[in-house]
C-alpha positions in Angstrom: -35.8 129.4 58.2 -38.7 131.4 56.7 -41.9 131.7 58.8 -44.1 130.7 56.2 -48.0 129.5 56.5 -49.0 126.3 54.2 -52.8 126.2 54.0 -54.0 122.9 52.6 -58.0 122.1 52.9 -58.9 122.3 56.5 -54.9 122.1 57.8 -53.4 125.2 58.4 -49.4 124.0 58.3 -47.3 126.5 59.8 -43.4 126.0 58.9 -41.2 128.0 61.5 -38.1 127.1 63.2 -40.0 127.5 66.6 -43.0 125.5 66.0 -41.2 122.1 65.2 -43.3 121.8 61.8 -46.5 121.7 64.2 -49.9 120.8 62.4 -52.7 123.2 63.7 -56.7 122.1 62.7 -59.5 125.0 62.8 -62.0 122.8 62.9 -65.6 124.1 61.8 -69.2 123.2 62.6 -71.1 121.5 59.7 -74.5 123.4 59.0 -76.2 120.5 59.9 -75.2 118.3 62.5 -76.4 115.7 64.6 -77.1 116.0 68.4 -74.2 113.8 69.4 -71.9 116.4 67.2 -73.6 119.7 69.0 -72.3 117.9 72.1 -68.6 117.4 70.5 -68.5 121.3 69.1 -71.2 123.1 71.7 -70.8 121.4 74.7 -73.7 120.6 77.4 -75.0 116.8 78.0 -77.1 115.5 74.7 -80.1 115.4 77.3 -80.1 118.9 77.5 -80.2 119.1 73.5 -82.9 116.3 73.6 -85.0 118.4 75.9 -84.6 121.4 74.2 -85.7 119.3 71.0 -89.0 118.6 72.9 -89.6 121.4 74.3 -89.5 123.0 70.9 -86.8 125.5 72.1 -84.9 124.9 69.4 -85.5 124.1 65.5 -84.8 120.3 63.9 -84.8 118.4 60.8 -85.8 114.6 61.4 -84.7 112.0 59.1 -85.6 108.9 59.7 -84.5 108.2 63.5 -81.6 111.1 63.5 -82.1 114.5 64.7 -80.3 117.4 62.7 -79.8 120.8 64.3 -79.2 124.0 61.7 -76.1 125.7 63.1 -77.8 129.1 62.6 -80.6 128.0 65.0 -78.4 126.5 67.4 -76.1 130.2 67.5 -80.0 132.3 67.8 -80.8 129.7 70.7 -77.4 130.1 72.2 -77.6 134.3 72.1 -81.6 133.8 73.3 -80.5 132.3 76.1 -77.4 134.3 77.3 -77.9 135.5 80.9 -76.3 138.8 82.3 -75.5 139.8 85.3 -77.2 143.1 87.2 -75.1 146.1 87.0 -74.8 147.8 90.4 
């Protein structure tokens, strides 16, 4: 059989006789997303995310009670915040 890749929306499909007809996501961050989704894609507790929030570390939208974060501000906070270690 043909190894052949079937790209449907947000599915990537790949047809091969090795793969057993195996679905495979690439799932993307929305531009704006909630503080429970930053969790779900970024990682850390939503307590850190909160704090940073009031800190005003990091940029937010409010509407109503729910608390967006701009995925652009979210990647500048991540690189701000990168730590290296001392070269010998």
């Amino acid at each position: 059989m043909n190894n052949a890749i079937v790209r449907t929306a947000n599915v990537t499909r790949v047809n091969a006789s090795n793969t057993n007809g195996i679905i495979k996501r690439k799932i993307t961050p929305p531009e704006l997303m909630t503080l429970n989704e930053v969790v779900k894609f970024y990682g850390v507790s939503l307590w850190f995310w909160r704090t940073q929030v009031w800190r005003g570390n990091i940029s937010f939208i409010k509407k109503s009670r729910t608390i967006y974060l701009h995925k652009p501000d979210i990647l500048a906070f991540i690189e701000r915040n990168k730590e290296k270690l001392p070269t010998m």
